[in-house]
N, CA, C and O atoms as a MOPAC input file, in Angstrom:
PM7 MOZYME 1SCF
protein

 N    108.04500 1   118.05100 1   113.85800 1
 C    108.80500 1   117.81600 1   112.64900 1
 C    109.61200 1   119.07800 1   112.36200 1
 O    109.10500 1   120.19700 1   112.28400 1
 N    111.06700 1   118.77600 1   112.19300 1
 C    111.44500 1   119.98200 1   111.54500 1
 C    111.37500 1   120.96100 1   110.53500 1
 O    110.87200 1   120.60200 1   109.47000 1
 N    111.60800 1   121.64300 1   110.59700 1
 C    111.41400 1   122.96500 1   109.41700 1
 C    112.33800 1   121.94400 1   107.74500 1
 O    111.81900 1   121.71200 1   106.65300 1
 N    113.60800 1   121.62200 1   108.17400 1
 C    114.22500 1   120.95300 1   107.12500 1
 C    113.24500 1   119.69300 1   106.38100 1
 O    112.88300 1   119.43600 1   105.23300 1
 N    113.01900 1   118.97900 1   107.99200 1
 C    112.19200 1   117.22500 1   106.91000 1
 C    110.54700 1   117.65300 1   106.32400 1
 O    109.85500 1   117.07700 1   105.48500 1
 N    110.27100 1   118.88400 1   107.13500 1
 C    108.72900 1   119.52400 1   106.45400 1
 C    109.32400 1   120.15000 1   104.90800 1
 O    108.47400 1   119.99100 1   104.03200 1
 N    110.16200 1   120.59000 1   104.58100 1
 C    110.49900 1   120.90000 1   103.60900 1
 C    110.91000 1   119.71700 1   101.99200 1
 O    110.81800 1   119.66500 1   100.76600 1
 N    111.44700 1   118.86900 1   103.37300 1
 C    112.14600 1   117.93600 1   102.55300 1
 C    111.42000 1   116.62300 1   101.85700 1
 O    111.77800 1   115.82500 1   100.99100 1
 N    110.34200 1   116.77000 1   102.57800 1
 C    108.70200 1   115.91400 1   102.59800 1
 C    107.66500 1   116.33300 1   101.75900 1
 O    106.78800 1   115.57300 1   101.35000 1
 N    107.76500 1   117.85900 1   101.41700 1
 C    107.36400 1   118.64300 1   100.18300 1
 C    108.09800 1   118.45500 1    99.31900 1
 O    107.45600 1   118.02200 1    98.36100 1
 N    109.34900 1   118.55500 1    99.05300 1
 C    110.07600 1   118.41300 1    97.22000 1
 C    109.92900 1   117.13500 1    97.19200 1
 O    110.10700 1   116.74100 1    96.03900 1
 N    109.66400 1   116.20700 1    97.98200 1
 C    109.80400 1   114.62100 1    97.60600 1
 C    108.47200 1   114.24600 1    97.09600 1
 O    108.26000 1   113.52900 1    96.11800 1
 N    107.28400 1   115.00300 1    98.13200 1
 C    105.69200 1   114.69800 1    97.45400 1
 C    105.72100 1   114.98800 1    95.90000 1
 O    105.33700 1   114.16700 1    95.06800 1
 N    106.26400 1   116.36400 1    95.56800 1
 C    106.12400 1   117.13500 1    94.21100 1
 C    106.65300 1   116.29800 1    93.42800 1
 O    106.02700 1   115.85800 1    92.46300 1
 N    108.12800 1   115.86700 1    93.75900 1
 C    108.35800 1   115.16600 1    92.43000 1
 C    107.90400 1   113.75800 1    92.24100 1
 O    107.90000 1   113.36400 1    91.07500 1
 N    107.52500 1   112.93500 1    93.15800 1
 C    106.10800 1   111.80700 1    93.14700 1
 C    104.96200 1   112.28700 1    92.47500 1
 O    104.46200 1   111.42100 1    91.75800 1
 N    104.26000 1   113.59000 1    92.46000 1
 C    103.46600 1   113.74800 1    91.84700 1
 C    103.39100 1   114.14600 1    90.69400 1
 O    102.39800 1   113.85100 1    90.02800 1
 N    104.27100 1   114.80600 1    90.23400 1
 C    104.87100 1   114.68500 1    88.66200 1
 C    105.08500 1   113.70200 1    88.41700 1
 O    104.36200 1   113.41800 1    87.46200 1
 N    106.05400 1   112.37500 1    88.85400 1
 C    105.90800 1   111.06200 1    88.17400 1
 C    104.64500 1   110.50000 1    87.72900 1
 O    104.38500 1   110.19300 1    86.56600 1
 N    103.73900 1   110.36800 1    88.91800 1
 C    102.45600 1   110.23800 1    88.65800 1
 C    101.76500 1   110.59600 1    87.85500 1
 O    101.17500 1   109.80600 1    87.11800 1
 N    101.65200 1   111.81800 1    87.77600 1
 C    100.89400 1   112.76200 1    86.34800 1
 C    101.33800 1   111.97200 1    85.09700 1
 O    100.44800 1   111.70300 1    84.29100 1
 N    102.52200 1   111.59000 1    84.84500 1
 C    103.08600 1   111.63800 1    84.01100 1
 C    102.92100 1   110.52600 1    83.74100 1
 O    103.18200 1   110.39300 1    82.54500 1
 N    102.38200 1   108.85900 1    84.53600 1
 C    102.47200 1   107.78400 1    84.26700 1
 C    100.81100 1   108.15100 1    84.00300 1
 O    100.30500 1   107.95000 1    82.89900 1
 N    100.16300 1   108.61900 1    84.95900 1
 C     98.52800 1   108.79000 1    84.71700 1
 C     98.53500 1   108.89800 1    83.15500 1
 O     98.02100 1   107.92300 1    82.60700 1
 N     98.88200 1   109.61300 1    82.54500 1
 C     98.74400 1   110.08600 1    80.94500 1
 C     98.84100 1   109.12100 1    80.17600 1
 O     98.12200 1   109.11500 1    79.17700 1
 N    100.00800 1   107.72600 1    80.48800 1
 C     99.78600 1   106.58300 1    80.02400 1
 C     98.82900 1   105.81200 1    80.55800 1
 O     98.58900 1   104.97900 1    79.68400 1
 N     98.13000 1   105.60100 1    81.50300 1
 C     97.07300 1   104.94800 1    82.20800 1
 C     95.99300 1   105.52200 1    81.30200 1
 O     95.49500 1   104.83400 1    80.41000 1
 N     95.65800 1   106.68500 1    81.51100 1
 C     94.84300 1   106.94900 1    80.29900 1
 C     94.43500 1   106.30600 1    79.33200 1
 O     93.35200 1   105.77900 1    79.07700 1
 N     95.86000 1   106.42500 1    78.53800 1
 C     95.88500 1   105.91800 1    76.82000 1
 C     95.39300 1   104.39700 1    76.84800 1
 O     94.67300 1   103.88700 1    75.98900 1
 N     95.92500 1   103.73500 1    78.03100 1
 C     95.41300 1   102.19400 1    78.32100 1
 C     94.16900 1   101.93200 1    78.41300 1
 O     93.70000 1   100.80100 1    78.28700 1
 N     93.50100 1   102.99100 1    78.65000 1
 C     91.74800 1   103.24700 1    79.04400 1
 C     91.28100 1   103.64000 1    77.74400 1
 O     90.07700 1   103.50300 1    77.52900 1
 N     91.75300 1   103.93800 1    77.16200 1
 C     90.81000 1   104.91600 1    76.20900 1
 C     91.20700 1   103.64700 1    74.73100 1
 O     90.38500 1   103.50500 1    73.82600 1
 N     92.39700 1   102.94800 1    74.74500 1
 C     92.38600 1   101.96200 1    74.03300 1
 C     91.44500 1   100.88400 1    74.46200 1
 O     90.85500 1   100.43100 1    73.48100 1
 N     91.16800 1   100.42800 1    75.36200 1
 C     90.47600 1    99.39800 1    76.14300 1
 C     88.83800 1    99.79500 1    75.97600 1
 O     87.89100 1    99.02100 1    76.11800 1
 N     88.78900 1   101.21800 1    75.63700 1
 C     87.14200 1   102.19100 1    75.09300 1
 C     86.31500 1   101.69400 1    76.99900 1
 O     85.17900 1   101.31100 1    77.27700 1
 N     87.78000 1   102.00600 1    78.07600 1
 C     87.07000 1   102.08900 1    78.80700 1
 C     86.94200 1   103.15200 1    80.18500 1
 O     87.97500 1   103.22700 1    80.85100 1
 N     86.10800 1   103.73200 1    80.52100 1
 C     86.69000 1   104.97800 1    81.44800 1
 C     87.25300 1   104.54400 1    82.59500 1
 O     87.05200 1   103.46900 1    83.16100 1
 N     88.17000 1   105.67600 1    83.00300 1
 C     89.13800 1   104.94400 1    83.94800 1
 C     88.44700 1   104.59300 1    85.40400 1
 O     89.14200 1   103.91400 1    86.16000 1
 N     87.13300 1   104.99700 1    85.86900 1
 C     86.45400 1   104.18900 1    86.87600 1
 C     85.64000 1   102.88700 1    86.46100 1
 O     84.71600 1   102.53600 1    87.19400 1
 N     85.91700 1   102.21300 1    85.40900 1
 C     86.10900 1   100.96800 1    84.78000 1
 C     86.65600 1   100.30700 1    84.86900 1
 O     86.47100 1    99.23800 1    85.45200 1
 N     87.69600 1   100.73800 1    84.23700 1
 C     88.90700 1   100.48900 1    84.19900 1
 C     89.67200 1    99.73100 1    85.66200 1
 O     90.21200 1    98.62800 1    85.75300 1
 N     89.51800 1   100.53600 1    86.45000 1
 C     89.62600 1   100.10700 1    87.75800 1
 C     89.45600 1    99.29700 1    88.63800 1
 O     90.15600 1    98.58500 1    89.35800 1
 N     87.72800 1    99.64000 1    88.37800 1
 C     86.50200 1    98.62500 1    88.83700 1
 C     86.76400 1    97.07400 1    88.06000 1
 O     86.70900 1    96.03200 1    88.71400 1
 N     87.01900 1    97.09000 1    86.74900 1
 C     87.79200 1    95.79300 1    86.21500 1
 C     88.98200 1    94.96100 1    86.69400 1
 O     89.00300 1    93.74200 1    86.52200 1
 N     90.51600 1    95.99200 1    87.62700 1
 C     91.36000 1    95.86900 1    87.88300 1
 C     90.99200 1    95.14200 1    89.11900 1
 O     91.49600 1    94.01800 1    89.10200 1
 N     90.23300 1    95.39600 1    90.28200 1
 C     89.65900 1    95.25700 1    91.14500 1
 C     89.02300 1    94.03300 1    91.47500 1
 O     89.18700 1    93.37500 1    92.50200 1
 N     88.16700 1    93.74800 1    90.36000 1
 C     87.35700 1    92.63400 1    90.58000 1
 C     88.04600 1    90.94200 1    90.53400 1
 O     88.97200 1    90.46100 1    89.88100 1
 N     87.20000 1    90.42000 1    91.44900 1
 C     88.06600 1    89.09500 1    91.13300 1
 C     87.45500 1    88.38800 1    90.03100 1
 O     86.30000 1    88.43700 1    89.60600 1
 N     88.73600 1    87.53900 1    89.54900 1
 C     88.85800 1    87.28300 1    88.19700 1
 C     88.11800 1    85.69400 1    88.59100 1
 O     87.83200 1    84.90200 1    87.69300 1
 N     87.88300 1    85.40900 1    89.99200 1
 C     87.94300 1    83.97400 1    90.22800 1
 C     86.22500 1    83.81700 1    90.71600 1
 O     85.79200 1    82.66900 1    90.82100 1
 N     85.52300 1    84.69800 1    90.93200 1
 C     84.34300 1    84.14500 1    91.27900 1
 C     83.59800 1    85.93200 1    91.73100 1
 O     84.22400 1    86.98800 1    91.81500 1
 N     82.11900 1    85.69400 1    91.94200 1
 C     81.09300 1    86.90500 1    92.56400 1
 C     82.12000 1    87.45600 1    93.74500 1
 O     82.84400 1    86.96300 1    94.61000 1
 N     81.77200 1    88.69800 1    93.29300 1
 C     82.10100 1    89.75600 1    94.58900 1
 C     80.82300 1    90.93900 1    94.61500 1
 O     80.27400 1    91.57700 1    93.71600 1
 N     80.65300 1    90.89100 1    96.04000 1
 C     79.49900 1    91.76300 1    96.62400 1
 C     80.21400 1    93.24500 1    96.12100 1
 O     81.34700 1    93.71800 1    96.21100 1
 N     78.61800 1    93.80800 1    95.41000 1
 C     78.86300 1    95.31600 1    95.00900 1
 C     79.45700 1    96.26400 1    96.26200 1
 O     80.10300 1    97.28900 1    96.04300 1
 N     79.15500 1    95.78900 1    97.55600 1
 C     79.62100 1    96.80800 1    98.52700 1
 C     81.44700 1    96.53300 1    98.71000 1
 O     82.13500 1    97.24100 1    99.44600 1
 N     82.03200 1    95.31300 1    97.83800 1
 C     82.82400 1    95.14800 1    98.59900 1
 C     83.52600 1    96.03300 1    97.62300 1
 O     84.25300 1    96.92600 1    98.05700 1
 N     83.36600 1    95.85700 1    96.32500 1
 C     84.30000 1    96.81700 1    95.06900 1
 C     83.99700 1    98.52800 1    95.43900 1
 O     84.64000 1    99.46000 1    94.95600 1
 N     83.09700 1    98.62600 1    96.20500 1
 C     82.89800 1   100.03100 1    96.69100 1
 C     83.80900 1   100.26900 1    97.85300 1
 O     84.18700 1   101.39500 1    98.17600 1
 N     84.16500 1    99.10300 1    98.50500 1
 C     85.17600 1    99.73400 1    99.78300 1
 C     86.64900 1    99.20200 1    98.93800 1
 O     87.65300 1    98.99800 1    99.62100 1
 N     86.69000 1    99.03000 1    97.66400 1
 C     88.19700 1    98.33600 1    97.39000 1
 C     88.59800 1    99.65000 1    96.50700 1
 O     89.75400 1   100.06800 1    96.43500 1
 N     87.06100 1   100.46200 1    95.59800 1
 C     87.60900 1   101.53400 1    95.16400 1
 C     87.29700 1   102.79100 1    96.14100 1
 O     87.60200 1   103.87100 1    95.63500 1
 N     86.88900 1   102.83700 1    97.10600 1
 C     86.66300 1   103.98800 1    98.08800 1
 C     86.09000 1   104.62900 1    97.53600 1
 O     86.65000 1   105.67500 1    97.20700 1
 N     84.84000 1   104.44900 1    97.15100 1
 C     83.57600 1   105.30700 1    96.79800 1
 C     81.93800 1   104.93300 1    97.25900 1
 O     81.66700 1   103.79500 1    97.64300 1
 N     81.45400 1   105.43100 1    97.22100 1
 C     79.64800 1   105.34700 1    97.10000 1
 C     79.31300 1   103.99800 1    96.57100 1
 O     80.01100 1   103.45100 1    95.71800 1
 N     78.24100 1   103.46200 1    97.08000 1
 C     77.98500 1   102.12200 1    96.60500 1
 C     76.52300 1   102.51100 1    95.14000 1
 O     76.15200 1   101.66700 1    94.32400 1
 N     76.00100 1   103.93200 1    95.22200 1
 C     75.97800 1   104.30400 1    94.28100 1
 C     76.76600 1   104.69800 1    92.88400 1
 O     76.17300 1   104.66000 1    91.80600 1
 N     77.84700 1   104.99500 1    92.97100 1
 C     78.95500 1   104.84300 1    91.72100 1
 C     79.20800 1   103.41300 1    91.64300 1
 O     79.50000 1   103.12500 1    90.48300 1
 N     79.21400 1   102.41800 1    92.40300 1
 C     79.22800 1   101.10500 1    91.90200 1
 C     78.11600 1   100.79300 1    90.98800 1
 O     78.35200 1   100.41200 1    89.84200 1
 N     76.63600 1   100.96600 1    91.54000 1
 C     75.94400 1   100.61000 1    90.80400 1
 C     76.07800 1   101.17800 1    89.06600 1
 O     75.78500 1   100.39800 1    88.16000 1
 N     76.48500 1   102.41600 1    88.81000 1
 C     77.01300 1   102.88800 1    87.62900 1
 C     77.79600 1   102.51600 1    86.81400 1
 O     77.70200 1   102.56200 1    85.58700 1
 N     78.61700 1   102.12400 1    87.45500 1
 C     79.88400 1   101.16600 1    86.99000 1
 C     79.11900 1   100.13600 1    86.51700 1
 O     78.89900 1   100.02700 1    85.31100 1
 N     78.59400 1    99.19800 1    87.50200 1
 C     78.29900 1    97.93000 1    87.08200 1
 C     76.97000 1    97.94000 1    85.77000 1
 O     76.75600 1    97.05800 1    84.93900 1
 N     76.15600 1    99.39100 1    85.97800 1
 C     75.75600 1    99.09900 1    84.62900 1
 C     76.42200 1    99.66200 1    83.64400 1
 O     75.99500 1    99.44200 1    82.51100 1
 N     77.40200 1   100.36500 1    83.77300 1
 C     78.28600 1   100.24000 1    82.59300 1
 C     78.94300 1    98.82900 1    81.88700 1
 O     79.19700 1    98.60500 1    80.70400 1
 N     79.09000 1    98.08800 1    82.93400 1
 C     80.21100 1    96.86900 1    82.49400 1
 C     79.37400 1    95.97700 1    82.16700 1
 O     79.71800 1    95.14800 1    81.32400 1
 N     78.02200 1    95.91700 1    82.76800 1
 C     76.94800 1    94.94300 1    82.61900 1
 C     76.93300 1    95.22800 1    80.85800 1
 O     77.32000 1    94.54800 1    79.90700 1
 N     76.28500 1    96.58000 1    80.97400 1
 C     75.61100 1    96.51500 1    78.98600 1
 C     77.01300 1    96.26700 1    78.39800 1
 O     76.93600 1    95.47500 1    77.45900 1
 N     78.00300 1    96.59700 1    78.59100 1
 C     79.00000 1    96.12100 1    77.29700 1
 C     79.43000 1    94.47200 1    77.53300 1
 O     80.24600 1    93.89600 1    76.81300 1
 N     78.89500 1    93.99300 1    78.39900 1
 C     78.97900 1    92.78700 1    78.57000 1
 C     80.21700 1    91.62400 1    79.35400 1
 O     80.65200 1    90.50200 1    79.09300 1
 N     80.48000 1    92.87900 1    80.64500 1
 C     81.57200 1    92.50400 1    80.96500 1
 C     81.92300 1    91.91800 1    82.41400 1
 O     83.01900 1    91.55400 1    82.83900 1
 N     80.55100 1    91.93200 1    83.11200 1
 C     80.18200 1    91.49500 1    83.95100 1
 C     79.03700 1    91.10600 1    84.09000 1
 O     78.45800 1    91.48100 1    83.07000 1
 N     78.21600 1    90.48800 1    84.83500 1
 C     76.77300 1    89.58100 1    85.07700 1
 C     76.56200 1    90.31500 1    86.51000 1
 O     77.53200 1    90.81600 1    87.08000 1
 N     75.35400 1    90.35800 1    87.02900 1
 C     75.67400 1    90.77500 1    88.14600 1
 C     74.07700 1    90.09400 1    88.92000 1
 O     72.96700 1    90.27200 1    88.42000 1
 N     74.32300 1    89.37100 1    90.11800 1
 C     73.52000 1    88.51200 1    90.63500 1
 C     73.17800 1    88.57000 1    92.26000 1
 O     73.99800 1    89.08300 1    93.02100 1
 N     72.05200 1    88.07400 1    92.70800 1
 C     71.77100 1    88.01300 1    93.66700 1
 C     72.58700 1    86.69000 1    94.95200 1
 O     72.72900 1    85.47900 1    94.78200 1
 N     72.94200 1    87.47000 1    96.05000 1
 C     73.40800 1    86.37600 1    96.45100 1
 C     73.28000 1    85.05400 1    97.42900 1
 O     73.07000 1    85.15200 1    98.63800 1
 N     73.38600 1    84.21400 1    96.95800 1
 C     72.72700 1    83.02300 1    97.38700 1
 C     71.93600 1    83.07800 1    98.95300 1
 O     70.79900 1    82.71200 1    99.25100 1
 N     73.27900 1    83.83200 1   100.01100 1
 C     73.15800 1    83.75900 1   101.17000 1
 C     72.25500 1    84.87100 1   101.89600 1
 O     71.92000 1    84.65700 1   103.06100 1
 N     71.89500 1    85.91200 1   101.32800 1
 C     71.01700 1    87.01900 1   101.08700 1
 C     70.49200 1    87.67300 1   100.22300 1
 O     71.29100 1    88.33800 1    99.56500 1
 N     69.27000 1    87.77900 1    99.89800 1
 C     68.76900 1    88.31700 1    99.00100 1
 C     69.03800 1    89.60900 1    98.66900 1
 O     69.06700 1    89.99500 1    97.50000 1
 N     69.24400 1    90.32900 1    99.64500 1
 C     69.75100 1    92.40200 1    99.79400 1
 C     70.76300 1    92.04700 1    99.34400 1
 O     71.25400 1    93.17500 1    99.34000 1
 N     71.59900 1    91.39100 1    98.91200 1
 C     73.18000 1    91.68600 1    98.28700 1
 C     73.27700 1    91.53700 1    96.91200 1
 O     72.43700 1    90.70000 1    96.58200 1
 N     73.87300 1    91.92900 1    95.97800 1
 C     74.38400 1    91.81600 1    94.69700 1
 C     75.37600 1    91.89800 1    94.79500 1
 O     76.06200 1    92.57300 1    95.56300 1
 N     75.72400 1    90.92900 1    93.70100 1
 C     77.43200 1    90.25300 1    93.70900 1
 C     77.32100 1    90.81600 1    92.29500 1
 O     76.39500 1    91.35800 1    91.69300 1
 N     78.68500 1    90.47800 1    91.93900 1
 C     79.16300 1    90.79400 1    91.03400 1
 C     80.63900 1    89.68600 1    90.16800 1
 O     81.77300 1    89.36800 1    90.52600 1
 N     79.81000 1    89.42300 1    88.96000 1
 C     80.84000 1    88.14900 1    88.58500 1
 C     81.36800 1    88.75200 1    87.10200 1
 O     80.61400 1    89.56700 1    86.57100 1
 N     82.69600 1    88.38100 1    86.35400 1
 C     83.54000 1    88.42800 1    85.12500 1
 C     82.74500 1    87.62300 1    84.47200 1
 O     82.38500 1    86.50400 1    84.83600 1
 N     82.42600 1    88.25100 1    83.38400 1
 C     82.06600 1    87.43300 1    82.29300 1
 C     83.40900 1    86.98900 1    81.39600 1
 O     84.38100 1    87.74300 1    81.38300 1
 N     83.42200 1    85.62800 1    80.58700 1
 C     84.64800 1    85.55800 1    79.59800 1
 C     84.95500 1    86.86500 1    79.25700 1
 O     86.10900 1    87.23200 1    79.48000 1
 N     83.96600 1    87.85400 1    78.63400 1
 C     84.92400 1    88.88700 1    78.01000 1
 C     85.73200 1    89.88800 1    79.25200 1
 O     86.74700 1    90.58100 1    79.31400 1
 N     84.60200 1    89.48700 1    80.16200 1
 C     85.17400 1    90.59800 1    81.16200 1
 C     86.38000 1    90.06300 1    81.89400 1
 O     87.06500 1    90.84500 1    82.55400 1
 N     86.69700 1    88.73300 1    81.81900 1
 C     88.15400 1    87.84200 1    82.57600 1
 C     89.23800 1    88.42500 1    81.87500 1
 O     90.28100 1    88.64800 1    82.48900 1
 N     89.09600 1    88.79900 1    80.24800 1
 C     89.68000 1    89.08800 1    78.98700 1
 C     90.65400 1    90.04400 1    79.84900 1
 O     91.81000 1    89.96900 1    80.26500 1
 N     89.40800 1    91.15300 1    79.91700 1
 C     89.73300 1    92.49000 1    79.98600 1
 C     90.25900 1    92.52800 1    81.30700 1
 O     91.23000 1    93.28500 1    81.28700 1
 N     90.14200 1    92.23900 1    82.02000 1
 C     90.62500 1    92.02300 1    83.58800 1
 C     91.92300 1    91.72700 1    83.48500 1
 O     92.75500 1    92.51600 1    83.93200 1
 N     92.20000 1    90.85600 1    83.04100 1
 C     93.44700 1    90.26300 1    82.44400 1
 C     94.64100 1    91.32200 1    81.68500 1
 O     95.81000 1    91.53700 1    82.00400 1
 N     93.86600 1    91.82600 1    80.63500 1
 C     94.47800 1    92.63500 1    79.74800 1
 C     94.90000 1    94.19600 1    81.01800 1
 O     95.87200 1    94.94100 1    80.89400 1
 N     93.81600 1    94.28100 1    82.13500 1
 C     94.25000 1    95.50400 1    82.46100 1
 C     95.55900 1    95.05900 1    83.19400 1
 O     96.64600 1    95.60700 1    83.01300 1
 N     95.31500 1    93.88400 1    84.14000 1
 C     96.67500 1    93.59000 1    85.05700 1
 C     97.86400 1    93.71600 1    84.21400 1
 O     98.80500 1    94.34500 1    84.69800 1
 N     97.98500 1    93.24200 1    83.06800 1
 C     99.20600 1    92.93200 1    81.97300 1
 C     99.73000 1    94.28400 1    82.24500 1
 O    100.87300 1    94.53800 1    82.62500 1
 N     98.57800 1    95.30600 1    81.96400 1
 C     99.10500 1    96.93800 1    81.42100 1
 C     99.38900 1    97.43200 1    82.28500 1
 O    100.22500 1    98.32600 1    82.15900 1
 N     98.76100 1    97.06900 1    83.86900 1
 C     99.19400 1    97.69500 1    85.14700 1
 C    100.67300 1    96.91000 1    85.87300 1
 O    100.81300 1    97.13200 1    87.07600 1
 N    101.35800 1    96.34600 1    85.44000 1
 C    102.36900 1    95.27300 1    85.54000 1
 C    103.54100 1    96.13400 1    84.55300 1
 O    104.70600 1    96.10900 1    84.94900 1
 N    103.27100 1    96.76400 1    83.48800 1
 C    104.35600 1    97.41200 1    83.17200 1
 C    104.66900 1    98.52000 1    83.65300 1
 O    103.93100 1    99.46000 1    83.94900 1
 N    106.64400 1    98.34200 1    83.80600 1
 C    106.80400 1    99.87500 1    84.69700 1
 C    106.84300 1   100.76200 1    84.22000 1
 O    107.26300 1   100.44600 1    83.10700 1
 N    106.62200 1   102.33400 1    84.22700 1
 C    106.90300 1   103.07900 1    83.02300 1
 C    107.94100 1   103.82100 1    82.83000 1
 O    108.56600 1   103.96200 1    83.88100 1
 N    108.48400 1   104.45600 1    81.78900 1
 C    109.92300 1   104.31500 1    81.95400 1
 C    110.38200 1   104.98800 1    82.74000 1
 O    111.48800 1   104.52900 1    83.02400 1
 N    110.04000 1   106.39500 1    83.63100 1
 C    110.66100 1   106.99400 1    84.47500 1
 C    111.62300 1   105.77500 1    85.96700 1
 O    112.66500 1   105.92500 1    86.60500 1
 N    110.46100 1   104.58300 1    85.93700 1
 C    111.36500 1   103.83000 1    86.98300 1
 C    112.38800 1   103.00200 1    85.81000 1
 O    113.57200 1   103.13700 1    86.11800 1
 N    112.22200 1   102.34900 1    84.80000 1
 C    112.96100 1   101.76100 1    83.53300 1
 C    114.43200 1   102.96800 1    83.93900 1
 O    115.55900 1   102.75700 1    84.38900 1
 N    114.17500 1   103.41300 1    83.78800 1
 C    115.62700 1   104.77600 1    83.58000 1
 C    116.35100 1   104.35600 1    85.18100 1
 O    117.52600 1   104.70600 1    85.29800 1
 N    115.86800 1   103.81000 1    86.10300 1
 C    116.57100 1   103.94400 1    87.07900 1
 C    117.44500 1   102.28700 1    87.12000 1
 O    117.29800 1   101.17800 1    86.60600 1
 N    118.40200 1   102.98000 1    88.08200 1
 C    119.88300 1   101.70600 1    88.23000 1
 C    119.08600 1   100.46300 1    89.22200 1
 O    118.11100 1   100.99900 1    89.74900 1
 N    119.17300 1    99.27700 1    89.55500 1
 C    118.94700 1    98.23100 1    90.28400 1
 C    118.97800 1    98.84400 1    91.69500 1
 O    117.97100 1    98.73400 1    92.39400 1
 N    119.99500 1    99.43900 1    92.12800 1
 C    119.96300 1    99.54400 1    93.06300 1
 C    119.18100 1   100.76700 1    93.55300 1
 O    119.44600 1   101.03600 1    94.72500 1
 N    118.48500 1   101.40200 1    93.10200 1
 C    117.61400 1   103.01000 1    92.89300 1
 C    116.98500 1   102.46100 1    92.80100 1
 O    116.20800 1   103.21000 1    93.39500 1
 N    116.07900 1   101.22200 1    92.44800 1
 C    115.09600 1   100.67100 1    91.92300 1
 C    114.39600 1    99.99200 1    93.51400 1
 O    113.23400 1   100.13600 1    93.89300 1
 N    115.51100 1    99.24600 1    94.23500 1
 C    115.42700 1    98.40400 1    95.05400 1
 C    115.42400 1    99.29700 1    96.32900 1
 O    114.92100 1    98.84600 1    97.35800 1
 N    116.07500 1   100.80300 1    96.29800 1
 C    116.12200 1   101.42400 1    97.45600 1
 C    114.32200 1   101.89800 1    97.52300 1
 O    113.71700 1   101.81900 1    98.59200 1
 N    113.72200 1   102.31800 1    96.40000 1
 C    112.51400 1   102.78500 1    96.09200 1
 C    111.71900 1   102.12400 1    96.22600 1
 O    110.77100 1   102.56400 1    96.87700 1
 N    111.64500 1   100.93600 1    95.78800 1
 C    110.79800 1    99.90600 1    96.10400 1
 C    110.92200 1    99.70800 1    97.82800 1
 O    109.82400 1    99.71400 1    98.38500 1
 N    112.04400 1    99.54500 1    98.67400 1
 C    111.78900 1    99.59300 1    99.90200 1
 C    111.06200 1   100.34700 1   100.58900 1
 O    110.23000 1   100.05100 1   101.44600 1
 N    111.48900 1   101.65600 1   100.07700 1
 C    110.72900 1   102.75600 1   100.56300 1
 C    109.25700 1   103.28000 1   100.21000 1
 O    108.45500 1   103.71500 1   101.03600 1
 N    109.14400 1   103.21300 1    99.44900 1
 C    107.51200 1   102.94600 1    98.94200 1
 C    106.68400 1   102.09800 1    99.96500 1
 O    105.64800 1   102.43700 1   100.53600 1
 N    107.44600 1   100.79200 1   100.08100 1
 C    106.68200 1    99.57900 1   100.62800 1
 C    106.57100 1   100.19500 1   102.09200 1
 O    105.49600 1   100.20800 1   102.69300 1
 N    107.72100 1   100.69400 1   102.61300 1
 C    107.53300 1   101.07500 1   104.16500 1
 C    106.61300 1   102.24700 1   104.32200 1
 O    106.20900 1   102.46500 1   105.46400 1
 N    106.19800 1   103.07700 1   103.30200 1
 C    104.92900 1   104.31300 1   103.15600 1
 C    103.71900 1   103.34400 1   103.26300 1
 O    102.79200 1   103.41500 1   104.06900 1
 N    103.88500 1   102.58300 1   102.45300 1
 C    102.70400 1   101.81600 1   101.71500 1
 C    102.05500 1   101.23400 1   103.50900 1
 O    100.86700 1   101.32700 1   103.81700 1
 N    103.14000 1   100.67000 1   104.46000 1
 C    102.94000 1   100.26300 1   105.14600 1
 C    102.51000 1   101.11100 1   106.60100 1
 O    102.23500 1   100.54200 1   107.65800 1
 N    102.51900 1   102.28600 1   106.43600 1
 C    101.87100 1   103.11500 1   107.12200 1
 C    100.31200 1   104.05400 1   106.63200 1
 O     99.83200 1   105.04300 1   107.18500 1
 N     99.93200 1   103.48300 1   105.70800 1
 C     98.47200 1   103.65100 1   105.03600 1
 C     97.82400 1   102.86200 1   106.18200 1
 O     98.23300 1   101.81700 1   106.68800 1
 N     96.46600 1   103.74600 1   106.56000 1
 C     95.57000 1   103.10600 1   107.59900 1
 C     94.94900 1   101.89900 1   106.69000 1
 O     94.93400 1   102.05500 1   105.46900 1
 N     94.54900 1   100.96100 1   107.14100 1
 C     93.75000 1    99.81100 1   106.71500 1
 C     94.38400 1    98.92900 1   105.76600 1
 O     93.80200 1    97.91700 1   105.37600 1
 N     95.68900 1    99.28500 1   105.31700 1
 C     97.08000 1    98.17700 1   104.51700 1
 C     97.10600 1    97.07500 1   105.19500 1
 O     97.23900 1    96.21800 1   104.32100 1
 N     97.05700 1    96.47900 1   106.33600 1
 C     97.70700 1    95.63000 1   106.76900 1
 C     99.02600 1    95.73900 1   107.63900 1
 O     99.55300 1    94.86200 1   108.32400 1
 N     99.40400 1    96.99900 1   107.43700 1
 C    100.82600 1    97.38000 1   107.79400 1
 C    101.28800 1    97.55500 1   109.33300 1
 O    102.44900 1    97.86500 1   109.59800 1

């Protein structure tokens, strides 16, 4: 790689990561209105809204310990936002299902993760559409994407 695109691959990370910071701070506020922490928060975003999912699988969807799942899930369990059950086809597994309130909130997070924030709002259609390409073609060189 050249000296120029190694350079040029650094001011582009930095100012991605300032956007980021900067949308994180609203992600936040979405969490902390919701009275929920943002590995909740997540773990809510994550889960399917349509039926049980195995605790190991929300552990490989948030890339962590299947011990921080279990944390999570008794977090979401006592506020009542998930059920969490044995599964039919093996007994060693625990699934993990939305309760109504927890479909609520599941719901409510997609809504909040669906808005853009304004740093992309500020940009022209066509800045919008070049970014979005380009994102998608990064996105598509992530190991285990599909890409």
């Amino acid at each position: 790689m050249s000296t120029r695109k190694a350079e040029l691959a650094e001011e582009t990370w930095a100012a991605l990561t300032h956007v980021m910071d900067a949308v994180r701070d609203s992600w936040m506020e979405a969490a902390r209105n919701l009275e929920l922490n943002p590995g909740e928060m997540k773990a809510l975003g994550v889960l399917s809204a349509d039926g049980a999912q195995p605790m190991g699988a929300l552990a490989k969807a948030l890339r962590c310990d299947a011990s921080n799942v279990t944390w999570l899930a008794d977090r979401l369990e006592a506020r009542g936002l998930v059920e969490r059950h044995t599964a039919p086809n093996d007994r060693r597994v625990k699934t993990l299902s939305l309760t109504d309130a927890g479909r609520a909130a599941h719901d409510h997070v997609h809504e909040l993760l669906r808005i853009p924030p304004a740093p992309l709002l500020a940009l022209s259609t066509s800045e919008l559409r070049t970014l979005r390409d380009l994102m998608t073609k990064c996105w598509e060189q992530v190991p285990g994407t599909g890409g």
